[in-house]
VEXKEDO-320422 format. One line per 5 residues: number of its first residue (from 1); their letters; for each residue y, z, x of C-alpha. Coordinates in pm, 1 decimal. Layout:
BEGIN
NUM> a> Y Z X; ...
//
This chain:
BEGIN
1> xxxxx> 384.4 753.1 -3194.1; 722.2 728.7 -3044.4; 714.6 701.7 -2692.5; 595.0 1009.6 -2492.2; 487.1 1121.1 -2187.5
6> xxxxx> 119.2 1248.1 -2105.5; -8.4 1549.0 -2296.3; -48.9 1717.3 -2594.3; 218.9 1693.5 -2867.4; 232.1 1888.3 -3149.9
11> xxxxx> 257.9 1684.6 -3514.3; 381.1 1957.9 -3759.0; 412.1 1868.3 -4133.6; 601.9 2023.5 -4409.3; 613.1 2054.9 -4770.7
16> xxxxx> 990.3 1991.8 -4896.4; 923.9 2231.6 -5224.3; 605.5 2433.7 -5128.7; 737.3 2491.8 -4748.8; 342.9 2455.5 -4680.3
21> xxxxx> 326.9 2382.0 -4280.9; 13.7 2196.3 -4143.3; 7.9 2109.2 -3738.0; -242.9 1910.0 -3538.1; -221.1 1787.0 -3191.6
26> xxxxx> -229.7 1476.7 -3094.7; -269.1 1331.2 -2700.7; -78.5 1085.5 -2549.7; -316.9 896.7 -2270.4; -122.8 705.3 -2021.2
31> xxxxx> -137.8 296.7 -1995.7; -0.8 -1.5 -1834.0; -13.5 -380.9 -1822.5; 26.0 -624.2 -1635.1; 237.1 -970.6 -1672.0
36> xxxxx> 133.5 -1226.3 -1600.9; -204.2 -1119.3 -1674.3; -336.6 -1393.1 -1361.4; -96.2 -1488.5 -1036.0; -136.3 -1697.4 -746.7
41> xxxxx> -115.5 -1526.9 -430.0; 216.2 -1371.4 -304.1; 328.9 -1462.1 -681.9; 567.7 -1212.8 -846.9; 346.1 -996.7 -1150.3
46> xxxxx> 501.8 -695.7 -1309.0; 306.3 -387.9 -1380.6; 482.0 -172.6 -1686.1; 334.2 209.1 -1807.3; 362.3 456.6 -2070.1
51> xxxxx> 230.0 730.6 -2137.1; 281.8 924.3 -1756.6; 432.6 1266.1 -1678.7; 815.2 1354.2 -1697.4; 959.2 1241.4 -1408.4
56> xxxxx> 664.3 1192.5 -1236.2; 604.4 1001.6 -911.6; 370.5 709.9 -948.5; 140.6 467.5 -659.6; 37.7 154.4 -808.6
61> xxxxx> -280.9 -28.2 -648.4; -400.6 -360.9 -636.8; -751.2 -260.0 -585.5; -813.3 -10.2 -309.3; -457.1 -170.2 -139.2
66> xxxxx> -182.7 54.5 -237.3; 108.9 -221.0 -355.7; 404.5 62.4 -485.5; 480.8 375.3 -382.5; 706.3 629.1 -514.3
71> xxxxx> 762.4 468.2 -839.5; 925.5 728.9 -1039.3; 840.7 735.9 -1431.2; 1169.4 814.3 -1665.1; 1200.7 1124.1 -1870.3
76> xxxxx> 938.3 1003.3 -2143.4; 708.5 901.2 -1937.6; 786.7 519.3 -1870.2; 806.8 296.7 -1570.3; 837.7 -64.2 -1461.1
81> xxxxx> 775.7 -219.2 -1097.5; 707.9 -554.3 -923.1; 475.8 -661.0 -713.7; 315.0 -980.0 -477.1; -27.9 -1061.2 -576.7
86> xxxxx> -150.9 -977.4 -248.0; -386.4 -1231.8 -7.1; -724.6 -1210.3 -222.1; -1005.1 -1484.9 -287.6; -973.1 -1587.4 -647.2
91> xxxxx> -1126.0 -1316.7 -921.6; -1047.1 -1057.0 -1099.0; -908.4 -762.8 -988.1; -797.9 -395.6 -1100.8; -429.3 -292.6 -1085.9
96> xxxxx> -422.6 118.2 -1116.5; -145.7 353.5 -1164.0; -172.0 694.0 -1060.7; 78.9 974.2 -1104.7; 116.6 1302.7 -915.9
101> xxxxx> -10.4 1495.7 -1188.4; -341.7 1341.0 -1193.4; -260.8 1084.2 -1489.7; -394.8 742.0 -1456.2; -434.0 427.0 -1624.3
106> xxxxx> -603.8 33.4 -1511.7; -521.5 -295.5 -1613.9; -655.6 -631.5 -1508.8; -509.8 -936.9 -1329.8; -671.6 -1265.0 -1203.1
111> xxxxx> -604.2 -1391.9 -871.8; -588.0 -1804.8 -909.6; -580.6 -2043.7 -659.0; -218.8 -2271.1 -737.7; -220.4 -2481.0 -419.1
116> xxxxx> 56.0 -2763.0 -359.4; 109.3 -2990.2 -110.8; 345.8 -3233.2 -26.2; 389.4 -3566.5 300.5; 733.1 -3675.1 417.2
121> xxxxx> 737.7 -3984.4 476.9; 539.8 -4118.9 179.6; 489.3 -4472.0 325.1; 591.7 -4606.3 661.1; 411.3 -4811.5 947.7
126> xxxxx> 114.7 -4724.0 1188.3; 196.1 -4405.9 1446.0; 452.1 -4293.3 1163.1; 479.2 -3918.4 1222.5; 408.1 -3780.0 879.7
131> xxxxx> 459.7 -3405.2 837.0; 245.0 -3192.3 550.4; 387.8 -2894.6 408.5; 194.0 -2661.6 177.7; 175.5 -2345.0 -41.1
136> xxxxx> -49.3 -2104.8 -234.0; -323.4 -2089.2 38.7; -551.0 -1777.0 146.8; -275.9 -1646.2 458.0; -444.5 -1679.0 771.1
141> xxxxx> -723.0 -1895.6 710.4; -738.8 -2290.9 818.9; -593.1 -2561.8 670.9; -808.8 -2915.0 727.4; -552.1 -3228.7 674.7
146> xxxxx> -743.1 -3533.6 629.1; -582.9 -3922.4 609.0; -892.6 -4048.0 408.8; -1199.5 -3935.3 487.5; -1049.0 -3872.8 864.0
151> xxxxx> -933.0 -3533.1 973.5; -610.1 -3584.8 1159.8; -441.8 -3206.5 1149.2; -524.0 -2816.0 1117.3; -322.3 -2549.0 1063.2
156> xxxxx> -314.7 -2221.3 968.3; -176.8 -2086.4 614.3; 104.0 -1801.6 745.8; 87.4 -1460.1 591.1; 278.2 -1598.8 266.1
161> xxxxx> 38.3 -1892.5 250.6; 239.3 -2164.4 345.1; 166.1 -2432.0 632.3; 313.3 -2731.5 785.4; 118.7 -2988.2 994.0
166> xxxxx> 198.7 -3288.0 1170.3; 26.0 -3644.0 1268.7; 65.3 -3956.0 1322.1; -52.6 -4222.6 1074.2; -350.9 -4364.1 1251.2
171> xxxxx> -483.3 -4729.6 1255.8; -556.4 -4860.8 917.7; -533.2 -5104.7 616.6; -213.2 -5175.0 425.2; -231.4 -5014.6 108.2
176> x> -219.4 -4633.9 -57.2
//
């Protein structure tokens, strides 16, 4: 089926010598996907459909949280937007695309935690300020820096899930 947008179409089929016509209908149901199929938070995922009314305008959700609005489908139906994996706890969740004419189609994506963190300096001598710099954490929840087994900093992921944290290296061995 050639692309299309929702509905019935007719498929009409005709004898070259007898003329002999035969129709049916067939219905295009709309669908999307969604790449990559599992993001970290605030990663970049694209949600693609087919299938949708003419020209019709779209809202994409990321579960009940409405993530695009006004998408517009093209003239067969089509449409392509991008997206941040909003701030959710790891899991699955249910992207949904629903058009102004009542079409609508779900696809899956999986939330994964991709954490990184990084110290500057990497060595140095006792009272060294060492900052900590991080990414891919829950925004707005606490961060627990420990030197050891020792907590030595807090801070608090920022809506995009990024911290920074400072302390001084405390009293200790030589060594790693």
């Amino acid at each position: 089926i050639p692309e299309s947008r929702a509905g019935d179409h007719t498929i009409k089929v005709t004898g070259v010598d007898s003329l002999a016509e035969v129709t049916a209908t067939f219905t295009v149901e709309p669908e999307i996907a969604v790449s990559p199929a599992e993001g970290s938070v605030q990663s970049t995922a694209t949600v693609s459909g087919t299938g949708f009314g003419k020209r019709s305008y779209l809202s994409i959700f990321f579960g009940t949280e409405e993530i695009v609005t006004d998408k517009r489908a093209d003239s067969d139906g089509n449409f392509e937007a991008t997206f941040n994996v909003p701030d959710m706890t790891p899991g699955t969740y249910v992207v949904e695309a629903e058009g102004e004419d009542n079409n609508s189609a779900t696809a899956q994506i999986s939330v994964i935690i991709s954490v990184s963190a990084s110290i500057n300096p990497t060595s140095g001598h006792m009272g060294t300020e060492v900052t900590v710099t991080g990414t891919g954490y829950l925004g707005g929840t606490g961060v627990s820096i420990k030197y050891d087994t020792t907590e030595v900093a807090t801070a608090i992921a920022g809506i995009d899930g990024s911290f920074t944290a400072t302390f001084k290296a405390p009293l200790s061995q030589s060594g790693a």
